[in-house]
C-alpha positions, 0 to 999 in steps of 0.5 A: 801328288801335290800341286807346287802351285798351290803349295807356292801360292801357300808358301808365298801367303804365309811369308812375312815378306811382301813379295812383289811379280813384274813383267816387262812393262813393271806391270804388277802380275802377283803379290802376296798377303803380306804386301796387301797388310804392308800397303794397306790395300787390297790386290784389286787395287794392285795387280794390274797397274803399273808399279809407278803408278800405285802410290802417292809418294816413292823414292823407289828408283824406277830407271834402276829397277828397268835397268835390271833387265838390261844387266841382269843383274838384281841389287838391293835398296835399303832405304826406300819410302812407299806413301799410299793414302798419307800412310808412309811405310820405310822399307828395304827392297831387293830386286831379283831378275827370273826366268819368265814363264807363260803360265806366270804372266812372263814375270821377269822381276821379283820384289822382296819387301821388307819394312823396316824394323823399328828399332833401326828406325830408333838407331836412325832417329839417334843418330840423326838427332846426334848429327843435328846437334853437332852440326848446331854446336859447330854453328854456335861456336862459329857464331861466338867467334864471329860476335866478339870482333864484330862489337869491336868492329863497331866500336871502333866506327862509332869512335871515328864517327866523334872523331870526325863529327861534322865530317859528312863524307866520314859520317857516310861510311861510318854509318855503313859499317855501322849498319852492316854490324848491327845486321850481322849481329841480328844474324849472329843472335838468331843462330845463337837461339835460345839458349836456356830453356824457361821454366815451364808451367802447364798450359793447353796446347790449343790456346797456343795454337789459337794465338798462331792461327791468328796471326797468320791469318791477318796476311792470308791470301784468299786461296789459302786456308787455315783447318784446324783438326783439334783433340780437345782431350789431350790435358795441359802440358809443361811448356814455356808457351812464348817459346812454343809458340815460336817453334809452330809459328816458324813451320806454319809460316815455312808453309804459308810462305811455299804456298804463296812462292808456288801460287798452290790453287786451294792451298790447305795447312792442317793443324792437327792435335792427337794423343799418340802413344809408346812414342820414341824419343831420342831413344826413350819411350814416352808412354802418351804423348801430345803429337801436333802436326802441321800439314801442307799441300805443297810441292814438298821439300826437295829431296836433297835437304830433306834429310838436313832440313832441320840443320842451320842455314839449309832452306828451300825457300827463296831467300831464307836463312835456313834458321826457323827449323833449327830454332824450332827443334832446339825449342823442342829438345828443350821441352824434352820432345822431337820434330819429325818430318815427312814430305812428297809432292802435295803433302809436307808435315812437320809432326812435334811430339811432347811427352805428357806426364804420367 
């Protein structure tokens, strides 16, 4: 005669879904093996805590999930990120709601979780990346629509000005509309961005990001400080480093820029240089590649913008333009690489990924 507990507790060990048992007050009863391998954490450190309260970072909508036992009725959630100890893990969670039983705790919800496999993160990445440009492209035209006109529009000013010279009233709103074109021009350049890429030579990374370092730190509050976390390993890569400089400059300033706004007690940003390797790149594998990140202990980027930050004119930051990211990533794209991005509460990194040649 066989024991169904024990053939259930060999059963649920040996599945490669985390599974995951709640009782009524989403207090964690039982996990198996492959939940421990997913969040990297023991059971100890599980069982027995309340769900909301294991993580670092979720976006799991824990309201929903309560309100399962009101319908009883489970669904399933597609996209859900887990962060436990800075490792954030992309998921798909399905919810079922079961009979509660005494010799199991009164369990009355059952999670199945299931990490995202990576070539759907790939396809996402693709499109993603495909939608940003898009978006640039649309922008960019907008921008050559508007800049044509608008040197006319100073010209004809400036021809009013000599005409009524002497004029000071005239003069008074020549001068505005003069001013206000040259503003939007200054604007219009920037959403335009660079538009070639230079040719590249090689360079090391980290004198690029000596020279970043120190002009941020000439304007550094006292309560902000800069680390640096450098592989003095990685080799000299093919970049144009003016243009490089600029990119992390923008994320670095972004990041100085939270910290102040939010006043962060012991604010920290990280520069941290790594070899990172079968990196996937708009959907080719580089072999190794250079991975530099840049990491903030911020309030994070509202969940709202997070899955558009990088698209021109969306900002969180209180009167920005919303144009450092983009130039940034099509700074990147020029030197063939990616910026990825993941953010919670206390924890915000931009992460470039640059392809080293063989």
């Amino acid at each position: 005669m066989y024991n169904l507990t024990s053939i259930a507790d060999y059963v649920l060990d040996n599945m490669v879904t985390a599974i995951i048992l709640l009782d009524h007050d989403l207090t964690i009863r039982y996990i198996n093996q492959s939940t421990e391998q997913l969040f990297g954490v023991s059971s100890r450190k599980l069982v027995g805590h309340n769900l909301t309260k294991v993580f670092d970072y979720t976006n799991f909508d824990f309201d929903r999930l309560k309100n399962c036992l009101n319908t009883d009725l489970g669904y399933t959630d597609y996209e859900v990120t887990f962060v436990n100890e800075a490792h954030p893990s992309l998921a798909e969670v399905s919810v079922t709601v079961i009979e509660p039983k005494p010799e199991f705790y009164n369990c009355v919800l059952l999670l199945e979780i299931r990490k995202i496999e990576q070539q759907r993160k790939m396809n996402q990445e693709i499109l993603q990346h495909a939608q940003q440009i898009a978006a640039r492209d649309l922008v960019r035209g907008l921008a050559h629509e508007i800049k044509n006109p608008l040197g006319g529009l100073r010209g004809a000013a400036q021809l009013l000005e000599r005409q009524f010279k002497g004029q000071d009233d005239v003069r008074e709103y020549t001068s505005v509309i003069i001013e206000q074109a040259d503003r939007l021009k200054h604007l219009v350049d920037k959403l335009l961005g660079p538009q070639k890429a230079t040719p590249h030579q090689m360079h090391n990374i980290h004198e690029v990001l000596e020279k970043i370092l120190k002009l941020v730190s000439m304007d550094l509050p006292d309560y902000i400080q800069l680390i640096r976390d450098y592989d003095p390993s990685i080799p000299e890569l093919a970049m144009d480093p003016d243009q490089l400089q600029q990119a992390i400059l923008n994320i670095v300033c972004n990041a100085v820029f939270i910290l102040k706004e939010h006043k962060i007690p012991n604010g920290r940003i990280t520069i941290k240089t790594r070899t990172a390797y079968r990196v996937s790149i708009h959907g080719n594998i580089s072999k190794t590649a250079a991975c530099i990140s840049v990491t903030d202990n911020g309030p994070g980027i509202p969940p709202q913008i997070r899955d558009t930050v990088f698209y021109p004119m969306v900002t969180g930051r209180t009167g920005g333009t919303g144009l450092g990211l983009s130039i940034s990533q099509n700074i990147v794209d020029q030197h063939h690489g990616k910026i990825e991005c993941t953010s919670w509460n206390g924890h915000t990194e931009f992460a470039i990924y640059l392809p080293l040649k063989e």
